[in-house]
py3Dmol code that shows the C-alpha trace and the ligand (Angstrom):
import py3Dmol

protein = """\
ATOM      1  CA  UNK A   1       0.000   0.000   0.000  1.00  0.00           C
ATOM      2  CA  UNK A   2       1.277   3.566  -0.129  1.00  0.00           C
ATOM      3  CA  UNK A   3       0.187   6.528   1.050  1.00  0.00           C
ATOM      4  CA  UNK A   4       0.433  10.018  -0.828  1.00  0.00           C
ATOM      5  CA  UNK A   5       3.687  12.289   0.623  1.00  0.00           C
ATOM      6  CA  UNK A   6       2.604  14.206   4.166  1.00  0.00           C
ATOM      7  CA  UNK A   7       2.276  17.730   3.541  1.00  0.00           C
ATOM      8  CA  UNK A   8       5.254  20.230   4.696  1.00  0.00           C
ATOM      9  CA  UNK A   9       3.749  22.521   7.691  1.00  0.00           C
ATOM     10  CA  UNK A  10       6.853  24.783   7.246  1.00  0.00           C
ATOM     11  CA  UNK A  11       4.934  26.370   4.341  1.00  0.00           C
ATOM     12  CA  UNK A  12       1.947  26.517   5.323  1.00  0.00           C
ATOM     13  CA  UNK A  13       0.571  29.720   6.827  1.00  0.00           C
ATOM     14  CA  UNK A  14      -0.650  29.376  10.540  1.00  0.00           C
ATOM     15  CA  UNK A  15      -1.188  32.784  11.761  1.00  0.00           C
ATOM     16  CA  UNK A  16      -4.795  33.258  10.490  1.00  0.00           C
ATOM     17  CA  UNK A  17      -5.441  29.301  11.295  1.00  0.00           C
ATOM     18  CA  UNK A  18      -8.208  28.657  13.461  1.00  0.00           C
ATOM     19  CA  UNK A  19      -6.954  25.453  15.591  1.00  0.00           C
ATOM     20  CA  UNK A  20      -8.419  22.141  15.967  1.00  0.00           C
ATOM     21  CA  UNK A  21      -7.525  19.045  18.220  1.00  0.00           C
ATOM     22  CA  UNK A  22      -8.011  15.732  16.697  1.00  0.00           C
ATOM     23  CA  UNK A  23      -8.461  12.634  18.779  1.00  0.00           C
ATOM     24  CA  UNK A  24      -7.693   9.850  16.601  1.00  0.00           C
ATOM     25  CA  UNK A  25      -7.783   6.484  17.300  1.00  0.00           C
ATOM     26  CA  UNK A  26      -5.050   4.567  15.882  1.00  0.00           C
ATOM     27  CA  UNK A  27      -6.865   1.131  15.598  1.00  0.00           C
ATOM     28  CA  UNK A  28      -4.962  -2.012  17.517  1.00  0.00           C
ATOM     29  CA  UNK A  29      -1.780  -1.880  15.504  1.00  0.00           C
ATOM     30  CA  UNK A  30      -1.549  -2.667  12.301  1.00  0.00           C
ATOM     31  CA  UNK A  31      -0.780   0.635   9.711  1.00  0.00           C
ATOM     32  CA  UNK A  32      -3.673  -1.064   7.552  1.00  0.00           C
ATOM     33  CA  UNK A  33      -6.586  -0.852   9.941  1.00  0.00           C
ATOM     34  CA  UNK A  34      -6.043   2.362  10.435  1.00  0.00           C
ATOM     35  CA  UNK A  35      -9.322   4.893   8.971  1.00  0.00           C
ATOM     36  CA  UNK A  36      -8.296   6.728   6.028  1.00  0.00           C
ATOM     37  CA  UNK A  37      -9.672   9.675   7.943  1.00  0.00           C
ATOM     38  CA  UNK A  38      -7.108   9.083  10.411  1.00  0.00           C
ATOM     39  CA  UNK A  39      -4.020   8.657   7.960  1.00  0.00           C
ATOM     40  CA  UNK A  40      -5.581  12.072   6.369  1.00  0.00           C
ATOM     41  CA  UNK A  41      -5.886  13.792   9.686  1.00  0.00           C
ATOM     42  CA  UNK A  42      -2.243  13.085  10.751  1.00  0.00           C
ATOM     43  CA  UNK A  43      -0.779  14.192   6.993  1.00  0.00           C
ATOM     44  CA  UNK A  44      -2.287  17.341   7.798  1.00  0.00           C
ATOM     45  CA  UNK A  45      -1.309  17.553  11.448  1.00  0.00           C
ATOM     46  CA  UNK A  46       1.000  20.697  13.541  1.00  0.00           C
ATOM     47  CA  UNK A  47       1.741  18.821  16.332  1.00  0.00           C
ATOM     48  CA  UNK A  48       1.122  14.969  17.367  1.00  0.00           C
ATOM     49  CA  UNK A  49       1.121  13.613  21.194  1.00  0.00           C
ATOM     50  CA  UNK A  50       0.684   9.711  20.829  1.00  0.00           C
ATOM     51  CA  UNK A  51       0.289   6.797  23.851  1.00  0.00           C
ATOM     52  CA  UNK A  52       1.939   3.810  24.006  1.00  0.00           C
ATOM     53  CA  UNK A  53      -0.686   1.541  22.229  1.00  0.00           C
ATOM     54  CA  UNK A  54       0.171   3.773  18.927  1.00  0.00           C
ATOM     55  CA  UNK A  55       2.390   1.045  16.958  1.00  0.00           C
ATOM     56  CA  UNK A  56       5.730   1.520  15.766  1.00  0.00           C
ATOM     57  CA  UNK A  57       4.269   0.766  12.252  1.00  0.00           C
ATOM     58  CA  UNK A  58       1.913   3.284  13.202  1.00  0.00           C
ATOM     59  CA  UNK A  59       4.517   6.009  13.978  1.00  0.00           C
ATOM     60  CA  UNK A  60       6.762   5.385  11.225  1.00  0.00           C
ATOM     61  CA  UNK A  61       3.477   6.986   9.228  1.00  0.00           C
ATOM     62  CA  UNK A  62       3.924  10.310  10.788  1.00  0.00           C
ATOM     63  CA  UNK A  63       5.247  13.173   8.730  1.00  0.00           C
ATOM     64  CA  UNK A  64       9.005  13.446   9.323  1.00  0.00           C
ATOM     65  CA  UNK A  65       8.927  17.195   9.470  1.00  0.00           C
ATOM     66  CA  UNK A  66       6.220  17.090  12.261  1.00  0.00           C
ATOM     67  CA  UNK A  67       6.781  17.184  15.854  1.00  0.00           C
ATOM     68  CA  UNK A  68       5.695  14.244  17.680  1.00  0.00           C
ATOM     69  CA  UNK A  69       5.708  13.837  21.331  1.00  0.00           C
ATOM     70  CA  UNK A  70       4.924  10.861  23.766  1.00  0.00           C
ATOM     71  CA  UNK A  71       2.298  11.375  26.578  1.00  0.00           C
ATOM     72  CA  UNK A  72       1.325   8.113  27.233  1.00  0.00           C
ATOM     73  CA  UNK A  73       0.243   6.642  30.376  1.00  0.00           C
ATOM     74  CA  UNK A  74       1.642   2.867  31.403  1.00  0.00           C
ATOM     75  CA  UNK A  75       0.275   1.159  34.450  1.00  0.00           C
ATOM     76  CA  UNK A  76       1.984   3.197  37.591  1.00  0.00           C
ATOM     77  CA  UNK A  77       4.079   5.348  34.505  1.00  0.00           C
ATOM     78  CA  UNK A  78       2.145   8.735  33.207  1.00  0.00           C
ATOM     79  CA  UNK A  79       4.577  10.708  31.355  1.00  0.00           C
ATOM     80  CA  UNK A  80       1.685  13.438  31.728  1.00  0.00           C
ATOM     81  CA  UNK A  81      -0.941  14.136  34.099  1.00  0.00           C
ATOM     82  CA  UNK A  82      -4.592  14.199  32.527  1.00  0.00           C
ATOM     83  CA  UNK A  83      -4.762  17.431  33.586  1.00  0.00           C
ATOM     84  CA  UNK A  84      -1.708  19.623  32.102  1.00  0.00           C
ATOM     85  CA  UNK A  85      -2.438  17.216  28.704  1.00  0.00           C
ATOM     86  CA  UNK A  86      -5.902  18.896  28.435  1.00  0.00           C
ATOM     87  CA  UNK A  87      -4.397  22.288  29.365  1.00  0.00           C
ATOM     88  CA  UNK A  88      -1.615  21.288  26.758  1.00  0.00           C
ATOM     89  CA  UNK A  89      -4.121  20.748  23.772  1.00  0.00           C
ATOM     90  CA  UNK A  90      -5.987  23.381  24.629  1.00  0.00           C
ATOM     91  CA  UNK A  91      -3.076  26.102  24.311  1.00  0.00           C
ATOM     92  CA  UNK A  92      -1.512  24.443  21.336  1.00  0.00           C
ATOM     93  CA  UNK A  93      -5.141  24.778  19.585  1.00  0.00           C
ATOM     94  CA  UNK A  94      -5.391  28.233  20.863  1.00  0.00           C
ATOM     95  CA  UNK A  95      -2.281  29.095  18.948  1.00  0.00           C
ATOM     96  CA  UNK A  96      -3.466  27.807  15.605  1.00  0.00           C
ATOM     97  CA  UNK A  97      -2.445  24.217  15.414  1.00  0.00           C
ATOM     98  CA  UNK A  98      -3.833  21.050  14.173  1.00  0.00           C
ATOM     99  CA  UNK A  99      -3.103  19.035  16.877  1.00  0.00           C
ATOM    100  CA  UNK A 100      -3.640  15.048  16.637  1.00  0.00           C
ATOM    101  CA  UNK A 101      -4.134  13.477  19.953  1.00  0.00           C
ATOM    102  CA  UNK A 102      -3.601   9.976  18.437  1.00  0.00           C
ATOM    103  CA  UNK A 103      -4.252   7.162  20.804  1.00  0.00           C
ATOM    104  CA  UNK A 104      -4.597   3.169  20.229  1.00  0.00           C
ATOM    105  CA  UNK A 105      -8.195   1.187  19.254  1.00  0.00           C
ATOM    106  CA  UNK A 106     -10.821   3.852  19.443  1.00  0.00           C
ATOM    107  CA  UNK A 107     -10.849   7.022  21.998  1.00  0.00           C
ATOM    108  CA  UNK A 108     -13.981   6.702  23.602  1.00  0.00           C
ATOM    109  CA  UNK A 109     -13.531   2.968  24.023  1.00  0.00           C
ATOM    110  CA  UNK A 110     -11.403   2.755  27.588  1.00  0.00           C
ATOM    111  CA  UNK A 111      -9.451   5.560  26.184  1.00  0.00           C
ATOM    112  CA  UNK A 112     -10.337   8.769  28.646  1.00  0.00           C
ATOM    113  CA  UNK A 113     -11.551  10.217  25.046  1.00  0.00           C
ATOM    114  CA  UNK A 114     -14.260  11.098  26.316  1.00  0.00           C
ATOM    115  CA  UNK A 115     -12.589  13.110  29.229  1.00  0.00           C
ATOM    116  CA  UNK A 116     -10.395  14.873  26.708  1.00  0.00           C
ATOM    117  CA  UNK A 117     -13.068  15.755  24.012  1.00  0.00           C
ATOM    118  CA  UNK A 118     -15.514  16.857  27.266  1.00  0.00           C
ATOM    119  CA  UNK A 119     -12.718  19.224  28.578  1.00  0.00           C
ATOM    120  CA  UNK A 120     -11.721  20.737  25.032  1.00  0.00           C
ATOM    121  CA  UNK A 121     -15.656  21.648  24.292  1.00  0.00           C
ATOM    122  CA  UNK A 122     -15.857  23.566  28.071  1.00  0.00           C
ATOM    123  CA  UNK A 123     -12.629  25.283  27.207  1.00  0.00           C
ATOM    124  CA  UNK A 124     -14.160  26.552  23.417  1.00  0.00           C
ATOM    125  CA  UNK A 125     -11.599  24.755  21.306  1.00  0.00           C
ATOM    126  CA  UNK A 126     -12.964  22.925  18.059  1.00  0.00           C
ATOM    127  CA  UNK A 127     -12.521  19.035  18.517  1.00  0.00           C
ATOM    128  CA  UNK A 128     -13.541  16.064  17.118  1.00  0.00           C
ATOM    129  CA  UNK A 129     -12.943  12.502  17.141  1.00  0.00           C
ATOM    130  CA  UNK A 130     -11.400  10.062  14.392  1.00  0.00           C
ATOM    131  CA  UNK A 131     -13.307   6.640  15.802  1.00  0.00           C
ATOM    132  CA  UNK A 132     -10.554   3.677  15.233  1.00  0.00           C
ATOM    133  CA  UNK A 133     -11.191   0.116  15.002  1.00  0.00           C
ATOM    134  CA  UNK A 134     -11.075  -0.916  18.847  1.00  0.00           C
ATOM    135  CA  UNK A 135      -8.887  -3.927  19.809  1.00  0.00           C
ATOM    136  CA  UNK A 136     -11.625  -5.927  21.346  1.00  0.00           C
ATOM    137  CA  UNK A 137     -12.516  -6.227  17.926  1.00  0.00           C
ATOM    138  CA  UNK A 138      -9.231  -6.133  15.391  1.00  0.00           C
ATOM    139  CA  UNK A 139      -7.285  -8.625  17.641  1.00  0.00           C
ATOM    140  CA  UNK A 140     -10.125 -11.009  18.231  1.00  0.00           C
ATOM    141  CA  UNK A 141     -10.849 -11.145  14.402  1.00  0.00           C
ATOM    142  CA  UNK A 142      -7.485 -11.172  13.541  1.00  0.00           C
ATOM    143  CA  UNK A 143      -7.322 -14.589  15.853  1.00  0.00           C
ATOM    144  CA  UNK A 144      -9.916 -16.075  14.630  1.00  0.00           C
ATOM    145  CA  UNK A 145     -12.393 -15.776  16.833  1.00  0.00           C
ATOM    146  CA  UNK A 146     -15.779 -14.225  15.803  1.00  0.00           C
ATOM    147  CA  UNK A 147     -17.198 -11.939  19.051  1.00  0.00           C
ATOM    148  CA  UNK A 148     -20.578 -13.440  17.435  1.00  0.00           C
ATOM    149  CA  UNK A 149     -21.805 -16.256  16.050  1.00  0.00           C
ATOM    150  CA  UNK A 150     -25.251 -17.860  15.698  1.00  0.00           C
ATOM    151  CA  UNK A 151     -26.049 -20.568  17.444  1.00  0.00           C
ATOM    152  CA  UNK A 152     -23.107 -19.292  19.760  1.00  0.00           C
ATOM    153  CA  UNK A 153     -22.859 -16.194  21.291  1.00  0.00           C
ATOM    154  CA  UNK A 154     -25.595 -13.431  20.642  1.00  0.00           C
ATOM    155  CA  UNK A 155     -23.510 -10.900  22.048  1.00  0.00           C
ATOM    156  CA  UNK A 156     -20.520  -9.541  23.270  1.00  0.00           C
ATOM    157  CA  UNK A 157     -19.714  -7.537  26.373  1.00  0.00           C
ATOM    158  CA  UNK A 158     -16.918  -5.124  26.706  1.00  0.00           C
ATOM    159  CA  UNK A 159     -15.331  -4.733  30.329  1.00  0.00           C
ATOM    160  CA  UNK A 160     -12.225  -3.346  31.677  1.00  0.00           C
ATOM    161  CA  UNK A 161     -10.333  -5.269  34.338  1.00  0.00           C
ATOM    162  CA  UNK A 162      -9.009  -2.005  36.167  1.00  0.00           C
ATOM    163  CA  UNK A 163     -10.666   0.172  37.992  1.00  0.00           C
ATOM    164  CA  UNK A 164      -9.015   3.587  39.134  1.00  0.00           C
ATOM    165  CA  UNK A 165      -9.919   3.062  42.381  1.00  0.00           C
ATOM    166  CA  UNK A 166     -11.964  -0.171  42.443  1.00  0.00           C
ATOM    167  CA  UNK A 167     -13.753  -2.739  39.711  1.00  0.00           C
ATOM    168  CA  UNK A 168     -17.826  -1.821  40.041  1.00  0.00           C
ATOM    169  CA  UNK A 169     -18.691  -5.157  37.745  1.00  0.00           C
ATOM    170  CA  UNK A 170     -22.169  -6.927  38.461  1.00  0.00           C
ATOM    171  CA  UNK A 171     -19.786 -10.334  37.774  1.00  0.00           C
ATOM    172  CA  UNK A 172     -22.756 -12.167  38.082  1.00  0.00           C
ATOM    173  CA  UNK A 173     -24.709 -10.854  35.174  1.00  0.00           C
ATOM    174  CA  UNK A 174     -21.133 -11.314  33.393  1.00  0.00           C
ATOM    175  CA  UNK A 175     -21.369 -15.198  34.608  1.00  0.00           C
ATOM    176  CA  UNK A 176     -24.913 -15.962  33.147  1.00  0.00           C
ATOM    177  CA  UNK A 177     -25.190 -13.424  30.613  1.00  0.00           C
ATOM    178  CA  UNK A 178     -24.313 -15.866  27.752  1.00  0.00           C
ATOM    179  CA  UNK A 179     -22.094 -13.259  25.789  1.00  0.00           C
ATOM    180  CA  UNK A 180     -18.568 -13.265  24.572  1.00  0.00           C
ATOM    181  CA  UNK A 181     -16.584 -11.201  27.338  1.00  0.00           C
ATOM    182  CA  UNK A 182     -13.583  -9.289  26.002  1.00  0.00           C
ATOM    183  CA  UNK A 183     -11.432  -8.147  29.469  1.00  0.00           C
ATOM    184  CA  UNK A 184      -9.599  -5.002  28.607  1.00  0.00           C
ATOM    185  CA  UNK A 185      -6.217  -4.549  30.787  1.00  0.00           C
ATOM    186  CA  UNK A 186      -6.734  -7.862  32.408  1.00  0.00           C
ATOM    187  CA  UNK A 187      -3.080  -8.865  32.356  1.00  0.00           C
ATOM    188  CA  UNK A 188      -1.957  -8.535  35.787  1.00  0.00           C
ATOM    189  CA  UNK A 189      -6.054  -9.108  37.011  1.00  0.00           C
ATOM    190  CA  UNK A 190      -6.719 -12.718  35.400  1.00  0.00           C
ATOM    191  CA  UNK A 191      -7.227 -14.532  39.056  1.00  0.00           C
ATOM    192  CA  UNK A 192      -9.937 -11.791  39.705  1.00  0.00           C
ATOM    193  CA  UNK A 193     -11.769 -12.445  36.498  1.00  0.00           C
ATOM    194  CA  UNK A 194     -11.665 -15.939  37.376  1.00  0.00           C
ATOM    195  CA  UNK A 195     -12.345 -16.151  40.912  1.00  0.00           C
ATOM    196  CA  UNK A 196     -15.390 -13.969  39.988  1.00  0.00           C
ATOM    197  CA  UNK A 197     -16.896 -15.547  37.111  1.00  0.00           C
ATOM    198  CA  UNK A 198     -16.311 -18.996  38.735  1.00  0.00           C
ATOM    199  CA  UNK A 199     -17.880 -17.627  41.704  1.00  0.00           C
ATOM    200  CA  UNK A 200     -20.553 -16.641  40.041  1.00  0.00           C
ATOM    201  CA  UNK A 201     -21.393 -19.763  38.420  1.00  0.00           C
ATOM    202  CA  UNK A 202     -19.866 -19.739  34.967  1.00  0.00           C
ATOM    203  CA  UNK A 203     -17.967 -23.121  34.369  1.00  0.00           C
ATOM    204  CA  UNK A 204     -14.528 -23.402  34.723  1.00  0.00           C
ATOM    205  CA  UNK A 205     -13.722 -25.535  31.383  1.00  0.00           C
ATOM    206  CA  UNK A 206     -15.786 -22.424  29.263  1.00  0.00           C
ATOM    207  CA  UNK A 207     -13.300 -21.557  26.714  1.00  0.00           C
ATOM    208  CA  UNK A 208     -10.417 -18.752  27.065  1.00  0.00           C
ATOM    209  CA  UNK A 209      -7.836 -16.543  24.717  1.00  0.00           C
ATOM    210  CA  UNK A 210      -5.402 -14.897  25.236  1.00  0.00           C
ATOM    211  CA  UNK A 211      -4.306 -12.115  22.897  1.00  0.00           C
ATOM    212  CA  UNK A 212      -0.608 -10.682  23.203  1.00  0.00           C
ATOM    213  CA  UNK A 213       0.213  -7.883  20.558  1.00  0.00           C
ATOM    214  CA  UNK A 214      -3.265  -8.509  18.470  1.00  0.00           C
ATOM    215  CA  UNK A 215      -2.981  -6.557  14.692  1.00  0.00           C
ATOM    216  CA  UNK A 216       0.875  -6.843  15.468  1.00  0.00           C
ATOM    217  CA  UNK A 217       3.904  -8.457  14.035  1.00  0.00           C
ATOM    218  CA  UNK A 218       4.161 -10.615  16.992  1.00  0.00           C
ATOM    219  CA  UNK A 219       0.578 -11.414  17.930  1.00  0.00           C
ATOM    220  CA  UNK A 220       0.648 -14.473  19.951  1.00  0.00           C
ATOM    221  CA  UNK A 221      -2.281 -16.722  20.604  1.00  0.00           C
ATOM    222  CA  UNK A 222      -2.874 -18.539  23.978  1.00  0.00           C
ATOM    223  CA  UNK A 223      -6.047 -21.013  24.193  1.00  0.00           C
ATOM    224  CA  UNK A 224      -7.163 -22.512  26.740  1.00  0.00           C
ATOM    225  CA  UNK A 225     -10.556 -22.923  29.293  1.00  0.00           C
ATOM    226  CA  UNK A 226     -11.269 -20.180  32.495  1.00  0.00           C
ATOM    227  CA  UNK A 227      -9.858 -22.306  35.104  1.00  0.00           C
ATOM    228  CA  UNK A 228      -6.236 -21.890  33.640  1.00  0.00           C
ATOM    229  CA  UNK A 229      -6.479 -18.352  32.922  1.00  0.00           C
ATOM    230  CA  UNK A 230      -3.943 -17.508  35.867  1.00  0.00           C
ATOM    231  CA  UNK A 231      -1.356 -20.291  35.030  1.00  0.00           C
ATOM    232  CA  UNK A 232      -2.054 -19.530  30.850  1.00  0.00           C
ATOM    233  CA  UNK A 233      -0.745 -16.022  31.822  1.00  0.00           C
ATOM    234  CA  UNK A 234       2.386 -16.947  34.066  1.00  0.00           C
ATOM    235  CA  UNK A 235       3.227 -19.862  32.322  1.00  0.00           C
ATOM    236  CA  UNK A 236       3.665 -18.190  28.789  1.00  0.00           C
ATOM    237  CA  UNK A 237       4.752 -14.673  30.637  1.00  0.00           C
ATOM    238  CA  UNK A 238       2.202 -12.707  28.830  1.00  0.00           C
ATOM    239  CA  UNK A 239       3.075  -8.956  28.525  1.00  0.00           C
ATOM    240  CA  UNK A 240       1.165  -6.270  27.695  1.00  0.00           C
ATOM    241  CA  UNK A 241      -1.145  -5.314  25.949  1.00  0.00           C
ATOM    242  CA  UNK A 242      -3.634  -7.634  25.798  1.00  0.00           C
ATOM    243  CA  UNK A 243      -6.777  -8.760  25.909  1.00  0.00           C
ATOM    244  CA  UNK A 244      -8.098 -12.101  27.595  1.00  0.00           C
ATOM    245  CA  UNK A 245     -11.993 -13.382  25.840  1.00  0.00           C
ATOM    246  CA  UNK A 246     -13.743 -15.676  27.739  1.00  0.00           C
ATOM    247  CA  UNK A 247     -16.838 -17.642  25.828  1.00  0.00           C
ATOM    248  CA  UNK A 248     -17.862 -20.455  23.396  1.00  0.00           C
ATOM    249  CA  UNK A 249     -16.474 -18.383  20.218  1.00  0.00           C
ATOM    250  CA  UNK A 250     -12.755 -18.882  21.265  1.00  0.00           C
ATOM    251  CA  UNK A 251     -12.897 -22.926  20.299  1.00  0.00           C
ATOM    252  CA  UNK A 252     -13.918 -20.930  16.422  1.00  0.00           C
ATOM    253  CA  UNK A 253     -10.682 -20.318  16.277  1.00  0.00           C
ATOM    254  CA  UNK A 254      -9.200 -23.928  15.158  1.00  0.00           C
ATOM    255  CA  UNK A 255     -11.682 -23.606  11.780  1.00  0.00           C
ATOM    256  CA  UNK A 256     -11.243 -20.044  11.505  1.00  0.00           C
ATOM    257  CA  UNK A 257      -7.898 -19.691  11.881  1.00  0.00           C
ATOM    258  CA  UNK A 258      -7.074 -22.105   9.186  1.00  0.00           C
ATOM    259  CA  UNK A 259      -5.813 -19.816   6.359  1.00  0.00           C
ATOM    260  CA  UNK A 260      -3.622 -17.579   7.954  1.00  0.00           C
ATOM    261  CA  UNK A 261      -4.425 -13.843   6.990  1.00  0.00           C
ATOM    262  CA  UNK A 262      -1.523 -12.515   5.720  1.00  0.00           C
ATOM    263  CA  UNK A 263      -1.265 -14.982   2.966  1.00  0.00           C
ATOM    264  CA  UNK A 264      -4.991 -14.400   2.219  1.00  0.00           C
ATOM    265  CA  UNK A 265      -4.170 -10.837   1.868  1.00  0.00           C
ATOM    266  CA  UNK A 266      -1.015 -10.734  -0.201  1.00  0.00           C
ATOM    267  CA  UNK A 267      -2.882 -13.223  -2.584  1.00  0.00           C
ATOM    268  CA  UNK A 268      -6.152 -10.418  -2.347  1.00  0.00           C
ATOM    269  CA  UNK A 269      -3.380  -8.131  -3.757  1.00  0.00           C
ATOM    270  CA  UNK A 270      -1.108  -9.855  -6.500  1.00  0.00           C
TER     271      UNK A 270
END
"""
ligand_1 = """\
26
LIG
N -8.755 2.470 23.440
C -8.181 1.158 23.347
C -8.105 0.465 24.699
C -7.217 1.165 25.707
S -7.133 0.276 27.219
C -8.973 0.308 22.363
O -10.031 0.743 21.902
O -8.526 -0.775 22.027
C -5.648 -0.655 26.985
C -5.942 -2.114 26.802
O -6.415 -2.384 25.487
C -4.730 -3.015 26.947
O -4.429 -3.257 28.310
C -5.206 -4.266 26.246
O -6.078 -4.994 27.069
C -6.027 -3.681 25.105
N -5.238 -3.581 23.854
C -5.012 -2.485 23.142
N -4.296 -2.760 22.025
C -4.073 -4.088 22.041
C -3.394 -4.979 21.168
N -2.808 -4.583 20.040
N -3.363 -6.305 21.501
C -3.977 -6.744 22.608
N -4.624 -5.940 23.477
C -4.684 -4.627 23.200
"""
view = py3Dmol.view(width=600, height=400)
view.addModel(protein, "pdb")
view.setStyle({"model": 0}, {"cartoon": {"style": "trace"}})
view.addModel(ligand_1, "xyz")
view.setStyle({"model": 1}, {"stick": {}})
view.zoomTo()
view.show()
């Protein structure tokens, strides 16, 4: 694929510019599932402030001649409070820029978007959001393993695995709700999620991923059933990011996985 040469902000004028902050969601990682908004919006940006889910891949896109700074936030490790990053966007759009507050999977999805977007409309500044494909969804797919499927799961549920303070989950709803789960930033929480649905009823041999990396070079796969969650983790030293799905759809994976993508893809485009 290639993408059309990122325009030169040294000669364009700014002083009359009226500035904008983009929050762009960078999809899970690979450069190709990024929106062709978003590859537009960063060609055109001032200034870019990326996290740490933005790929390498991903970075490599941005125009050479454009400043682009990290502000992302690791568990325990915030290179930036929330705080002076809103009050950062909001003077950088006050003096004309196009900034692009790119961030990874979509912004509103367990991305503080929200926060960031609600703060920049109180403040006056023009905002909007770039929606990107969110990893619950890229990585799973990417695996294999449908979030849906008739006669299988009718639904999926979305649910982060770390609370600021404290996890407010009704677990037992997520036990007998009969949904794909996707965990978010379960990583270091798998014994809760298991302890909890367990608890709560769901079975222990109900099938479980693992996805390490998803949309990435080195996307690594680890199957197994909710009992072994804890030990699948450990055992294989998962880092992250990634995502652990709990349900039915994971054992897809085996028929679904079969052609590998890649392959199907460069074939797509001989
Ligand atoms: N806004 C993002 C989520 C941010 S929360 C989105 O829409 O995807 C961060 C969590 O997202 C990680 O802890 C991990 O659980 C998940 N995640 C993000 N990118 C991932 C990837 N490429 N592979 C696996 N998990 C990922």
């Amino acid at each position: 694929m290639t993408y059309s040469t990122p325009q030169n902000p040294a000669i364009r004028p700014q002083s009359t510019k009226v500035g904008k902050v983009w929050l762009v969601g960078a999809g899970p990682g690979d450069p190709d599932l990024l929106t062709v908004k978003a590859l537009r919006v960063i060609q055109q940006a001032d200034l870019i402030l990326f996290d740490n889910l933005v790929s390498q891949d991903i970075r490599a896109l941005f125009p050479h001649a454009v400043p682009a700074f990290y502000v992302g936030k690791r568990k325990d490790d915030h290179s930036i409070a929330q705080q002076d990053l809103n009050a950062l966007l909001l003077k950088k759009a006050n003096q004309g820029l196009s900034v692009v507050r790119i961030k990874g999977g979509d912004p509103f999805v367990f991305g503080r978007g929200g926060e960031e977007l609600m703060a920049l409309i109180q403040a006056g500044v023009d905002a909007e959001v770039v929606p990107g494909i969110t990893s619950a969804s890229g990585c799973t797919t990417a695996a294999g393993i449908p979030l849906t499927h008739r006669g299988v799961a009718q639904g999926c549920t979305f649910v982060t695995a770390h609370g600021e303070t404290e996890l407010h989950l009704d677990w037992h709803s997520l036990a007998h709700i009969g949904h794909t789960l996707v965990f978010y930033m379960g990583v270091s929480r798998a014994h809760v999620i298991v302890k909890n649905l367990i608890g709560n009823g769901l079975a222990a041999n109900t099938p479980a991923a693992i996805i390490e990396n998803g949309c990435r070079p080195d996307q690594r796969e680890i199957i197994g059933h909710l009992g072994e969650l804890s030990q699948m983790v450990e055992k294989n030293k998962v880092q992250s990011p990634a995502l652990i799905i709990v349900g039915e759809v994971v054992n897809l994976s085996s028929q679904l996985r079969a052609v590998p993508q890649m392959d199907m893809l460069n074939k797509s485009c001989a």
